[in-house]
Short mmCIF file of the C-alpha atoms (twelve columns), coordinates in Angstrom:
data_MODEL
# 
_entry.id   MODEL 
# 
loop_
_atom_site.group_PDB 
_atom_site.id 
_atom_site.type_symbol 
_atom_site.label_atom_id 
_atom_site.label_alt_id 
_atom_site.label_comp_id 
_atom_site.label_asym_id 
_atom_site.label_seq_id 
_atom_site.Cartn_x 
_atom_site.Cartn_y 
_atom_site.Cartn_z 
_atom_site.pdbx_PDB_model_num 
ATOM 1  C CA . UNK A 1  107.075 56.856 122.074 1 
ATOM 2  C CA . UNK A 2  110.854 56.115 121.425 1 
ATOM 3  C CA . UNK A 3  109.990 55.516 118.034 1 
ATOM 4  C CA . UNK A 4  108.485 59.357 117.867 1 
ATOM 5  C CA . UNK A 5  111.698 60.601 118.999 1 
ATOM 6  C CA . UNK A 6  113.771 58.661 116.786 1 
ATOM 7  C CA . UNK A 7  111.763 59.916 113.736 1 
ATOM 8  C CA . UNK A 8  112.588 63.433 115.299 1 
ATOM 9  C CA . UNK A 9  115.873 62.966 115.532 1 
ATOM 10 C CA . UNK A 10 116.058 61.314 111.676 1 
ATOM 11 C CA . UNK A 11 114.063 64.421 111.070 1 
ATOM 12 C CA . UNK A 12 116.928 66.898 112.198 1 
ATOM 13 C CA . UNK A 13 119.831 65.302 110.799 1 
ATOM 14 C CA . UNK A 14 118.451 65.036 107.172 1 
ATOM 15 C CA . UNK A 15 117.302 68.769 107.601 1 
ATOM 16 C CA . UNK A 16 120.781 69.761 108.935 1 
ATOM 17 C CA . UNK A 17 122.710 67.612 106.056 1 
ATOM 18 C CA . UNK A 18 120.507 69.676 103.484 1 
ATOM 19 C CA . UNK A 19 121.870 72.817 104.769 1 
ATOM 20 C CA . UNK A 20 124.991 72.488 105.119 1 
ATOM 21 C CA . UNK A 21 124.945 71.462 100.834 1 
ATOM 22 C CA . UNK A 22 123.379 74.755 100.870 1 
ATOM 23 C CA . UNK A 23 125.411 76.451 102.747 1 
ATOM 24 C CA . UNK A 24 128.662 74.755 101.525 1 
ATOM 25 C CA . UNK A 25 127.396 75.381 97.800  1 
ATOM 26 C CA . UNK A 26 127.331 79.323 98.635  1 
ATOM 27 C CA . UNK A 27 130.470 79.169 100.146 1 
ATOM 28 C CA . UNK A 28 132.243 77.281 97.105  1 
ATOM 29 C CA . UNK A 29 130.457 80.064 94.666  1 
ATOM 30 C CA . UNK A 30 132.165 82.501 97.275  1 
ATOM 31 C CA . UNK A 31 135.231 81.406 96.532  1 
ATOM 32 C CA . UNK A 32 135.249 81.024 93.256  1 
ATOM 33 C CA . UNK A 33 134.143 84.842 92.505  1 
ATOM 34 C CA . UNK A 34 135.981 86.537 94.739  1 
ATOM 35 C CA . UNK A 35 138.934 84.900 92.669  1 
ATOM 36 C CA . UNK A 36 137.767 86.024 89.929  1 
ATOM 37 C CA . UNK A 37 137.712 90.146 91.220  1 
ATOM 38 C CA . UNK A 38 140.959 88.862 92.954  1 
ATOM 39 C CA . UNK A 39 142.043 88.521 89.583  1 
ATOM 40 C CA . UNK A 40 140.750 91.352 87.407  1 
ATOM 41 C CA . UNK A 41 138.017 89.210 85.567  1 
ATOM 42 C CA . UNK A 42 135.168 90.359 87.344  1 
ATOM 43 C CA . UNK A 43 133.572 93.327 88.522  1 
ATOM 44 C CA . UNK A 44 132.455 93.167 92.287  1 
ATOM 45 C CA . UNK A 45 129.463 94.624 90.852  1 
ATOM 46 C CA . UNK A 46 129.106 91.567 88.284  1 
ATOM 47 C CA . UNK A 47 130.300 89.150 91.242  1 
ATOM 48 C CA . UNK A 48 127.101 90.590 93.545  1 
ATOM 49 C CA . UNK A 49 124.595 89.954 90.589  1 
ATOM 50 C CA . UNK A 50 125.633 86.698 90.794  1 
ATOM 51 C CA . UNK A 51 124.776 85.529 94.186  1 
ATOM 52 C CA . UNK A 52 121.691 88.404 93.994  1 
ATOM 53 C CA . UNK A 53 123.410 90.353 97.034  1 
ATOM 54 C CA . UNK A 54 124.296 93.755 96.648  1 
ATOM 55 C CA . UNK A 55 127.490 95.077 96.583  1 
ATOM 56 C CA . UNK A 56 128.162 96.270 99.370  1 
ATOM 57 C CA . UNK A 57 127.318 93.059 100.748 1 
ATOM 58 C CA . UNK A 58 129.660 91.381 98.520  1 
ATOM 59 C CA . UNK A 59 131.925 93.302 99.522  1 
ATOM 60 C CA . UNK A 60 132.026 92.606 102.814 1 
ATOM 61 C CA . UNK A 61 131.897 88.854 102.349 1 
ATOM 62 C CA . UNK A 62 135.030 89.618 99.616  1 
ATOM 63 C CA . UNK A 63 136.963 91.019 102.815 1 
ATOM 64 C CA . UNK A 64 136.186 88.020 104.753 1 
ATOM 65 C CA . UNK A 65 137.918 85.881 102.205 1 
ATOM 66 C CA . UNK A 66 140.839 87.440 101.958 1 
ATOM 67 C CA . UNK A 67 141.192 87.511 105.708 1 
ATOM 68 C CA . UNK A 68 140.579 83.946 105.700 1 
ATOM 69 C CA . UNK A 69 143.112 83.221 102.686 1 
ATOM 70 C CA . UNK A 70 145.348 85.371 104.654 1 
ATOM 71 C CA . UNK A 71 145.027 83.316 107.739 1 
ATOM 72 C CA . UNK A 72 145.866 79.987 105.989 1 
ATOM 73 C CA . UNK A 73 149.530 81.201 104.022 1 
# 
């Protein structure tokens, strides 16, 4: 029985570990186009197509970024 739980519990972590990558993978693309429309080098547009969101949804992440940058100067 222990041995069940342990396996469920291996289970979990290795599942959470996997999505956090993911998740820290998106957020590291994040960055690194919302610099770029920071800068002038990319369309939001061309930034959305990118991570297949639309714009508007860009967008709001974009906002969130600069809050965020704003919160750590």
């Amino acid at each position: 029985m222990a041995s069940a739980i342990e396996r469920f519990k291996q289970e979990g972590r290795a599942e959470g570990k996997i999505e956090g990558k993911i998740e820290g993978k998106i957020e590291g693309k994040m960055e690194i186009l919302a610099s770029l429309v920071r800068e002038g080098i990319i369309s939001a547009a061309d930034a959305a197509k990118m991570l297949n969101v639309s714009e508007e949804e860009f967008m709001g992440q974009y906002q969130n970024f600069l809050t965020d940058e704003n919160k750590k100067q």
